[in-house]
N, C-alpha and C positions, 0 to 999 in steps of 0.2 A: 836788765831783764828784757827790755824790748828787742836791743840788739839779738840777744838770746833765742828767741821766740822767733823772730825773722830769721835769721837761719835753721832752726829748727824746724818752720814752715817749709823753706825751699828745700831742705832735704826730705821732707815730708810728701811733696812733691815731685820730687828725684826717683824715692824708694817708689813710687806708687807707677811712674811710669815705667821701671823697670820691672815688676812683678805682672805689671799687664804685658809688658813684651813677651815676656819670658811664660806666662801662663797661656797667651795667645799663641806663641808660637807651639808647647807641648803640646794643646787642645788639638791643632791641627795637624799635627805630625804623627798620631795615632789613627791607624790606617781604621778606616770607618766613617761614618757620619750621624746626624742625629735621626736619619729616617732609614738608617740602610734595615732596621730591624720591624718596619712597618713590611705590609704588604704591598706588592708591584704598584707603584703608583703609575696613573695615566701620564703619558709624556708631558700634556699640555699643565698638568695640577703638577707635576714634581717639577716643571720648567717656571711656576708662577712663584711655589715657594721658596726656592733656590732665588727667586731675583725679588721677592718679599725681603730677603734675610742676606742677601749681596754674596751669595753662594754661588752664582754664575759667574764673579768677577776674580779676576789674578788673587794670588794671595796678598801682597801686597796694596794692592788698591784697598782690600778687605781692612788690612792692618789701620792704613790710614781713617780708613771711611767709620772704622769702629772707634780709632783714637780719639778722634775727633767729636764721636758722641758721649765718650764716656767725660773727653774734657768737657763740654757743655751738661756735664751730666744728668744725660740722658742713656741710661742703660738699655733699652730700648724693650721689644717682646721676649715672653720669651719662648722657646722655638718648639716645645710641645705642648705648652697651653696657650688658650686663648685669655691671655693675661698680661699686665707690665711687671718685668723685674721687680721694678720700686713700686709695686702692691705687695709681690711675695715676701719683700723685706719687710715692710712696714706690718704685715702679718704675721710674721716667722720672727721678726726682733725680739717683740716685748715676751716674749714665751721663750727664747734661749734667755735675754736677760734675766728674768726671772728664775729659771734654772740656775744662770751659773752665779749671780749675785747670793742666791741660798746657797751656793755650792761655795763660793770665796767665804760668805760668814760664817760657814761652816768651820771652814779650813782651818780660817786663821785666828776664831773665836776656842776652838779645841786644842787648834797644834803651840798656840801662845799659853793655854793654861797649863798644858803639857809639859811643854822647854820649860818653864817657868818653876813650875814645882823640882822638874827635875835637877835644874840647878839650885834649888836654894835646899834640896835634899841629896846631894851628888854623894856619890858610892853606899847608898841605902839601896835596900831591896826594890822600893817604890822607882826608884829612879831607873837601874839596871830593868826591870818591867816596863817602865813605859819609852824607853830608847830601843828596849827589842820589838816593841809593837810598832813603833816609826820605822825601826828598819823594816819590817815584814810589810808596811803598807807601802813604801818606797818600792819594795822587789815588784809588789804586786800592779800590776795594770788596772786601770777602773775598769772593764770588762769582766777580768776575772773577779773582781769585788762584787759588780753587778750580779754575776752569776750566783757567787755562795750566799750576797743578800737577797737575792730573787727566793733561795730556796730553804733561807730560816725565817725569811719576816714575810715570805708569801704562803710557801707548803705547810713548813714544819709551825711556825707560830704567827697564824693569818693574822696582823696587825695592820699590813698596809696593801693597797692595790698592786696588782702584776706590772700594769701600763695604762694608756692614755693618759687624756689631760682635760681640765676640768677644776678641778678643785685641789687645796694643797695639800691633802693628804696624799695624791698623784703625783706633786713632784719629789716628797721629801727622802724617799727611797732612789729616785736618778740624782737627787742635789749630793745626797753621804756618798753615793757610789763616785762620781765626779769629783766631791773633795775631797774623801778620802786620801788619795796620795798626796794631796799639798797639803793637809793637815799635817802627815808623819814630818814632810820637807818643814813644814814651819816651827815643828815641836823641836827637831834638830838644829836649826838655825838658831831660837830663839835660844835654846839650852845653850849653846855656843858664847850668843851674844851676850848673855845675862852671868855666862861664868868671869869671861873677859870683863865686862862693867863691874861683880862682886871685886874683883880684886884688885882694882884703881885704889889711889890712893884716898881720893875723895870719900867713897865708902868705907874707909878703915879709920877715918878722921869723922864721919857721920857715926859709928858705931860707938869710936870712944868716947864721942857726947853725949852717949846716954839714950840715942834713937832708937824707936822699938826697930824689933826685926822687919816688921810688914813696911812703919814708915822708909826706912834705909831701899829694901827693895823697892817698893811702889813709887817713891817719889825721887828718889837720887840712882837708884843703880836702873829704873826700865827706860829713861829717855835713851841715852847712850846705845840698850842692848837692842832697842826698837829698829836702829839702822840695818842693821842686815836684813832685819824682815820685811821692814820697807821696800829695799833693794829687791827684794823677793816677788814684790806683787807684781811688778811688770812679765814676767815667766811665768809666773802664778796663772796669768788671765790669760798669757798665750796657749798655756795648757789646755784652762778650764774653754778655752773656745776651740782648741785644737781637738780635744777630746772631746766636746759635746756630739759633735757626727758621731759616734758609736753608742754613746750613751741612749741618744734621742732615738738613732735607730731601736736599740735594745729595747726601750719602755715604748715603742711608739707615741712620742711626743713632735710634734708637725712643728716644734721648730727652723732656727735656719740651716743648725746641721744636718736635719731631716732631706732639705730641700737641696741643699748642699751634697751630699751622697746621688740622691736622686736624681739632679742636673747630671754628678758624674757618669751613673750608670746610663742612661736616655740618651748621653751626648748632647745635651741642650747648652748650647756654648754661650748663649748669654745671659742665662740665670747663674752658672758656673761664675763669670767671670764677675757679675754681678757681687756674688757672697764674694770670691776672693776677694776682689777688692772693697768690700766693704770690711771683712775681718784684717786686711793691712793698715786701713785708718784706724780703727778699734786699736788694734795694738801698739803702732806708731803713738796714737794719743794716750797711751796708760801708759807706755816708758816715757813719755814727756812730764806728763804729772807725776811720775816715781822721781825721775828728778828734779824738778822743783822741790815736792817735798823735801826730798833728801835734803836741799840747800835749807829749806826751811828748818829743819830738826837739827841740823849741824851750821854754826855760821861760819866754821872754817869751808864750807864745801862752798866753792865759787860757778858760777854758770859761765860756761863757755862753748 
């Protein structure tokens, strides 16, 4: 396990320094700047800022000068507010967490009761219904969700607020719209995994002893069928953080993906690089815990 973890870390380390080459290099290779959309700034004030923020030097010198901060991690200002990175994070985190944590119990608290009925009811009507509503939520983009629940739970039957943030009744309308598609993903997986586990032989040898139906599924056929979905959460959380930037926008929620979009559009290169690389550790660290678990719930499955 330790071995494990220690390569797991330096690749962890590997990915992070390649997504900041590679995001530092795009940033600056889009012809523009972060002030070219202010008004004419005096030589001496655009000549101060530029060497405030190491804008006056090669691009390379820049790479390094910036590498080096983010290894000491120190993300440094950021370039349109009077503020540090790692405030905007520490103020934008717990409000996308929150969001996308409602938005994952969502997902996979619906899309597992879903898979679940619909395999232990397979070729029923109930079942053919709720795998066409996975599929339609799968087609469907959380924007487009966002929109038709914006305009039956906002216009047509006022139950919940439009946007902002504040209180949870605020976010439960961006949380459905956000899980919505990994619930349908999870409702399909789990149906999958739980037809595959009904029909081992272990189950057909719990039946003929006499086990009720709930005990056979709940206690012998869901360990088994849980692996896929497991396997699931790591893309699950890459989505729900991928997709929070359109969601946060749509509800205006000051989230990170709020802030995230916002760096994009201002050009503010080190709030930008700030979220990316904070969303690469996030995710790097949930497919590491997807695998361990998985080793945990299988003891065939070995860490390497």
């Amino acid at each position: 396990m330790l071995a494990f973890l220690a390569r797991r870390f330096v690749w962890m380390l590997i990915t992070v320094w390649v997504v900041f080459t590679v995001s530092f290099l795009l940033m600056h290779a889009v012809p523009g700047g972060p002030y070219d959309r202010e008004r004419k700034l005096e030589p001496e004030i655009e000549a101060n800022i530029k060497r405030q923020f190491d804008l006056d030097k090669p691009l390379p010198e820049q790479y390094v000068l910036r590498l080096w901060d983010v290894a000491t991690f120190d993300l440094g200002h950021s370039m349109r507010r009077d503020v540090r990175v790692s405030r905007v994070i520490r103020e934008g985190l717990p409000i996308s967490a929150a969001l996308g944590l409602l938005a994952l119990a969502f997902a996979f608290s619906v899309g597992l009761v879903a898979g679940i009925v619909s395999a232990v009811m397979r070729g029923t009507a109930a079942d053919h219904a709720l795998m066409s509503v996975a599929t339609i939520g799968i087609a469907l983009p959380n924007f487009v969700v966002a929109g038709f629940a914006i305009i039956l739970f906002v216009f047509t039957i006022p139950l919940l607020p439009a946007a902002g943030w504040g209180s949870i009744r605020q976010l439960i309308l961006p949380a459905l719209c956000l899980g919505a598609p990994y619930a349908a993903y999870v409702a399909r997986i789990a149906r999958t995994g739980m037809l595959d586990s009904l029909s081992q032989d272990c189950i057909r040898t719990a039946r003929a002893k006499g086990l009720s139906p709930t005990t056979v599924t709940m206690r012998h056929a869901m360990p088994s069928a849980m692996l896929p979905v497991v396997s699931f959460l790591g893309p699950a959380v890459a989505g729900v953080l991928t997709g929070s930037p359109v969601v946060e926008q749509i509800f205006a929620i000051p989230g990170l993906g709020w802030h995230f979009v916002q760096s994009a559009i201002l050009r503010d290169y080190t709030l930008a690089m700030g979220v990316v690389l904070l969303y690469t550790v996030l995710l790097y660290t949930m497919n590491l815990l997807v695998d361990i678990a998985y080793g945990l719930l299988d003891p065939r499955v070995e860490w390497k």
